[in-house]
C-alpha positions in Angstrom: -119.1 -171.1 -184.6 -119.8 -171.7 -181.0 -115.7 -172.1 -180.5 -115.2 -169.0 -182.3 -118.0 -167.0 -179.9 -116.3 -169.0 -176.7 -112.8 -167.2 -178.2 -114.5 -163.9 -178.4 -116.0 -164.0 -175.0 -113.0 -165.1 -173.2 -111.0 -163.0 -175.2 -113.0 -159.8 -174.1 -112.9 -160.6 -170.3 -109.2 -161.1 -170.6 -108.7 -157.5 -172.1 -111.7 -155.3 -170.4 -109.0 -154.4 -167.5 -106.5 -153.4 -169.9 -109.4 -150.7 -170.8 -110.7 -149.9 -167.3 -106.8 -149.6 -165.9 -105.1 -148.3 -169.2 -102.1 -145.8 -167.5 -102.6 -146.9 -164.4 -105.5 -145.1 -163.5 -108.6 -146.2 -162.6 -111.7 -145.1 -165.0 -113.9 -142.5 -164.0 -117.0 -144.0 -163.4 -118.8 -141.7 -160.6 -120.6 -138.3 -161.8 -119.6 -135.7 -159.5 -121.8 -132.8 -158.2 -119.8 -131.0 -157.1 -116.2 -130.7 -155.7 -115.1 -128.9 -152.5 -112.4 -126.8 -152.1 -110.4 -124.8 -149.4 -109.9 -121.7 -149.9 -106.6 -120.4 -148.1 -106.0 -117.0 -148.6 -103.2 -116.8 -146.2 -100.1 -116.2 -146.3 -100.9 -114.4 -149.6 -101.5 -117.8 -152.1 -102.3 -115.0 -155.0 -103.1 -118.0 -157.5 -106.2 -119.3 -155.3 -107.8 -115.6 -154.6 -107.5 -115.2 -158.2 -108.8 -118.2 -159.4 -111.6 -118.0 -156.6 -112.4 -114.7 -157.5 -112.4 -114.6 -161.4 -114.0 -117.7 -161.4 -111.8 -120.1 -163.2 -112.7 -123.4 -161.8 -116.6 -122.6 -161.9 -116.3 -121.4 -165.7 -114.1 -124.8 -166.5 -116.1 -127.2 -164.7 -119.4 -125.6 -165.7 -120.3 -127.4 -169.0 -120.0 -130.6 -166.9 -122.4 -129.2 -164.6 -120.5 -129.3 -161.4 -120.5 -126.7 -158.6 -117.8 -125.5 -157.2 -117.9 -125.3 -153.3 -115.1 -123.1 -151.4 -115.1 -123.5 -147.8 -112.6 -121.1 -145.6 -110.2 -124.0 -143.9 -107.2 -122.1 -142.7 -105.0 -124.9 -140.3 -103.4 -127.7 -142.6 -104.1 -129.9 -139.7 -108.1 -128.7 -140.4 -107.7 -129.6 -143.7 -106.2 -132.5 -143.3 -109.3 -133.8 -141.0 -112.0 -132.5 -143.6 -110.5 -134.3 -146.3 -110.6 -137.9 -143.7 -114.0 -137.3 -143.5 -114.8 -136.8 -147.0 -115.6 -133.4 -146.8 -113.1 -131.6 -148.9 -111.9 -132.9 -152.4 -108.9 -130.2 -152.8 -106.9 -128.7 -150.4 -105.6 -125.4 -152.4 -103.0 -125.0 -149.6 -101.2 -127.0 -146.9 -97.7 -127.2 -146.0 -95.4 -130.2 -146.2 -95.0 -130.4 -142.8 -99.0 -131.0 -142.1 -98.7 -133.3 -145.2 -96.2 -135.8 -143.9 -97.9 -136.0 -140.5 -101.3 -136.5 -142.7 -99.5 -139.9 -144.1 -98.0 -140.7 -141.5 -101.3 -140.5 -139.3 -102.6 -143.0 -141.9 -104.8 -140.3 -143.7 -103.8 -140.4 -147.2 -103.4 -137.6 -149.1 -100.9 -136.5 -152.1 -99.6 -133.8 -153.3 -100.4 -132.6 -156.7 -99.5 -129.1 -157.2 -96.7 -126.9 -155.9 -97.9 -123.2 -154.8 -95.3 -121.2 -153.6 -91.6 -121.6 -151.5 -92.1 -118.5 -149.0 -88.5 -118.2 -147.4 -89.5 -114.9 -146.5 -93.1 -115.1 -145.4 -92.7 -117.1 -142.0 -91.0 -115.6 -139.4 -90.8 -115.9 -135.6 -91.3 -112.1 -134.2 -91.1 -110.5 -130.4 -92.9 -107.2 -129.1 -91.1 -103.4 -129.2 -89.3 -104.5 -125.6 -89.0 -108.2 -126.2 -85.7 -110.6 -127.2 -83.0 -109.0 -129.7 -82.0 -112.1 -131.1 -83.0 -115.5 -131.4 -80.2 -116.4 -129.0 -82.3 -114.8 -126.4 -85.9 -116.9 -126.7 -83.6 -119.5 -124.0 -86.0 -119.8 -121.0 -88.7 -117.6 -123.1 -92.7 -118.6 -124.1 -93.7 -118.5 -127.6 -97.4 -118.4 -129.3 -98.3 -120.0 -132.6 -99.5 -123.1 -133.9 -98.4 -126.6 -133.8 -97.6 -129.2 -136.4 -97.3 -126.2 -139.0 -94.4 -125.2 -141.0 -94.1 -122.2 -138.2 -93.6 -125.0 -135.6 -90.8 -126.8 -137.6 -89.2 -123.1 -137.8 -88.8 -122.6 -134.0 -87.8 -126.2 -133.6 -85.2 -126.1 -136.3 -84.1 -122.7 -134.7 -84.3 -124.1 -131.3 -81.4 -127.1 -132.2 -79.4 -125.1 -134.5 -78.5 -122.3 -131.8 -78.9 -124.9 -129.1 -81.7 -123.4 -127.3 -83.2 -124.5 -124.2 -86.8 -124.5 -122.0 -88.5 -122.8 -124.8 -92.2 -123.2 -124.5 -94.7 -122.9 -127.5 -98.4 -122.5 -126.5 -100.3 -123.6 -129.1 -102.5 -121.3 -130.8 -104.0 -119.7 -134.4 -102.0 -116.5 -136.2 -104.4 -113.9 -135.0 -104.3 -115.3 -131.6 -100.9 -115.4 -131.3 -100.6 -111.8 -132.8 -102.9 -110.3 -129.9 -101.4 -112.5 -126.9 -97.7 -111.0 -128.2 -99.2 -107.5 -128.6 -100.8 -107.8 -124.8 -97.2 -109.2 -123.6 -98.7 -112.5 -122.8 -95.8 -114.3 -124.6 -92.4 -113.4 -124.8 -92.6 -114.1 -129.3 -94.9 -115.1 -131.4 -94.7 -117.4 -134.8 -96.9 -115.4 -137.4 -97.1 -114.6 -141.5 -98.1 -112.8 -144.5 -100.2 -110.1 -143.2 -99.4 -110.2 -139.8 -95.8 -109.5 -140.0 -96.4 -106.0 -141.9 -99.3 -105.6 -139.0 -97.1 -106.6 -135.8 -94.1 -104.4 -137.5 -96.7 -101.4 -137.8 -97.8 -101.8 -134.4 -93.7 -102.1 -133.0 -93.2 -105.5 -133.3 -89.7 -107.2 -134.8 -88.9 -110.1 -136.8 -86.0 -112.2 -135.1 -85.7 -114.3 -138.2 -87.5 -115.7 -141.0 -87.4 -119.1 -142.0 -83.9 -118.3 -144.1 -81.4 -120.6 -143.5 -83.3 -123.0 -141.2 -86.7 -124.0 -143.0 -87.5 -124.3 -146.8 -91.1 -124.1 -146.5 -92.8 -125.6 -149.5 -96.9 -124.7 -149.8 -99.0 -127.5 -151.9 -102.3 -128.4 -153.3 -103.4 -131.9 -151.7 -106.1 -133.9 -152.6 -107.4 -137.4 -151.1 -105.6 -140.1 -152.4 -108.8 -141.9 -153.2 -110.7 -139.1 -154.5 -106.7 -138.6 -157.4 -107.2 -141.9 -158.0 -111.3 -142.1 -158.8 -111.2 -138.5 -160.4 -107.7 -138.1 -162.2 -109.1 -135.8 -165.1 -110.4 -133.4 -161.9 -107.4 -133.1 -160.9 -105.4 -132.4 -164.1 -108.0 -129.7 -164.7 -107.8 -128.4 -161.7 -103.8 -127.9 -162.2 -104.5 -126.7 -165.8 -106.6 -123.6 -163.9 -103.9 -122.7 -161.2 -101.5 -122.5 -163.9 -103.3 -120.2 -165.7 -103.6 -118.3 -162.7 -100.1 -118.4 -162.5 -99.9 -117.2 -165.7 -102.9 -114.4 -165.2 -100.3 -113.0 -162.0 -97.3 -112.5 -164.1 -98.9 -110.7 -167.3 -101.6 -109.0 -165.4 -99.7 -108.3 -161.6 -101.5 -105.2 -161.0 -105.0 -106.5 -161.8 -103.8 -109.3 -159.8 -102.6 -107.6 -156.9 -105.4 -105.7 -156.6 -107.7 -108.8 -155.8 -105.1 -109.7 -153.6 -105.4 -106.5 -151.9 -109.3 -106.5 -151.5 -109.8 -110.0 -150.0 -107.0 -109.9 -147.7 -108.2 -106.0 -146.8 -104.6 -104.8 -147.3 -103.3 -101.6 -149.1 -101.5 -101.6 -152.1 -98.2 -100.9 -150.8 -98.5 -104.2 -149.0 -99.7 -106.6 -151.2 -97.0 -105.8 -153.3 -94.9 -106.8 -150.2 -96.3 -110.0 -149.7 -96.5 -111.1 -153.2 -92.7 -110.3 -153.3 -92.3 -112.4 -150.4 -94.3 -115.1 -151.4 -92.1 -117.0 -153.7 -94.8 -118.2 -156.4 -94.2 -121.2 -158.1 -95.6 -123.7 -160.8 -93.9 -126.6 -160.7 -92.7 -128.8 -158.4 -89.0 -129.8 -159.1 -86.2 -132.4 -157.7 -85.8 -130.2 -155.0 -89.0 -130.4 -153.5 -88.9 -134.1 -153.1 -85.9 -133.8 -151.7 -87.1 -131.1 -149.3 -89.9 -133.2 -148.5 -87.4 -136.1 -147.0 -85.2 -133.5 -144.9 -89.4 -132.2 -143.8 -89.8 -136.4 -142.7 -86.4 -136.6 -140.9 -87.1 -133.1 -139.1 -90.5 -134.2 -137.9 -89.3 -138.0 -136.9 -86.4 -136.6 -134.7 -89.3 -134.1 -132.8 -91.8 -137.5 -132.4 -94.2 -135.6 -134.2 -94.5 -138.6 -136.4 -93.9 -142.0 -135.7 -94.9 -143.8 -138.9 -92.7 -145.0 -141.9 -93.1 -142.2 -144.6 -91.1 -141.5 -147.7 -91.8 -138.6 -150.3 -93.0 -141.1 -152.8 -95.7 -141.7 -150.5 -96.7 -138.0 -150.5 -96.6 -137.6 -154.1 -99.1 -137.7 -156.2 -98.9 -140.0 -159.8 -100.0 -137.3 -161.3 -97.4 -135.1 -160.2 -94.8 -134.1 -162.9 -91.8 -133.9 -160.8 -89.5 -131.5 -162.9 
């Protein structure tokens, strides 16, 4: 008998982390509060204002008894820092761009949602009596922010027309919509709302990001908060596709909440919602977007580490 209950013991401690890592995945064994959330209403990420605003992660995530907490984070760089510091648990938005310099930086996050591919959204404009062409921003100074996917668009259009002593003065979208309005700058890098706002106020689009940037919008999580809270995160996808699917049977409902937090007419939600390029899945495409992103941002120095999209990619990511 006592060989038998020897058997049994040993038997159990050689299979317990077959149960604890079963899939991979580490077991849930922390009760959360609470999880924090970005919310990132610009360019115009319709499936976050409408799950924010009809409640959708607060209704799923009630019977559990956790709060949801949305804190206003707009910079992917911002993001980036709040979720080093344990701060934020989901990022409902960030670009690829401020994701591979995350990694690279040593902060790891991972992708586990796609959001939109907005070809149209980010564009590089000048003032009523400013450059004609992107040929002309040679010699020229131009406001917006750094390390964003804005930054990789006036870089990529900067060695593809083989410009030269262009100057970018770093900068936030509003900022860098007033200092081009009061002719401080010669262009400005701006989005979603602020390109219908420049053009009202006689501003011009030079380009969008057509033909030299894919921009590719994510949700990002901690890598160590994916792998402590996997069934978080599949919930949390479950929701944004719903939203997803909310937006294409209910657009005008949906464009109306749009319209209200953003503080925007009608007319131009429906603009940006056109221009936004929803999505709700990430595909081959993307990963392979996100290796052209790497090579881009290792020729500029912006990142010096070794980073591959597997790195960036969440497990939990179905890559269609």
């Amino acid at each position: 008998m006592k060989r038998n209950g020897f058997k049994f013991i040993l038997t159990s401690l050689i299979l317990m982390p077959l149960y604890l890592f079963a899939g991979g995945q580490k077991e849930e064994t922390t009760p959360l509060k609470e999880i924090n959330i970005s919310y990132v209403k610009s360019p115009f990420n319709l499936q976050v204002m409408v799950m924010k605003e009809k409640e959708l992660l607060e209704k799923e995530f009630a019977p559990d008894k956790i709060t949801i907490k949305w804190h206003e984070i707009t910079s992917g760089a911002k993001q980036a820092e709040a979720m080093a510091a344990g701060s934020l648990d989901i990022a409902s938005v960030m670009n690829t761009a401020s994701v591979t310099i995350a990694n690279a930086a040593g902060n790891n996050v991972d992708i586990i949602d796609a959001v939109s591919r907005p070809i149209d959204t980010f564009t590089i404009m000048t003032g009523e009596n400013g450059p004609l062409n992107v040929k002309d921003l040679s010699g020229k100074t131009v406001a917006g922010p750094k390390g964003t996917v804005l930054h990789q668009l006036l870089e990529s259009v900067i060695q593809k027309e083989g410009l030269h002593d262009v100057k970018l003065v770093s900068m936030g979208l509003p900022q860098a919509q007033t200092a081009l309005l009061a002719g401080k700058v010669d262009a400005a890098l701006l989005a979603g709302a602020l390109v219908l706002k420049t053009q009202d106020a006689g501003g011009q689009v030079l380009t969008t990001s057509e033909g030299y940037v894919q921009p590719l919008l994510v949700s990002v999580s901690p890598r160590s908060f994916v792998e402590a809270h996997p069934g978080v995160i599949t919930r949390y996808k479950k929701i944004q596709s719903q939203a997803y699917d909310f937006i294409i049977n209910s657009q005008d409902e949906s464009l109306a909440i749009g319209a209200a937090q953003q503080d925007l007419s009608p007319d131009y939600a429906l603009d940006l919602y056109k221009r936004s390029g929803i999505a709700n899945n990430f595909v081959k495409a993307d990963e392979e977007g996100l290796l052209k992103d790497i090579l881009f941002l290792q020729d500029l120095g912006m990142i010096e580490g070794a980073v591959t999209p597997h790195d960036l990619i969440s497990e939990l990511l179905d890559v269609q």
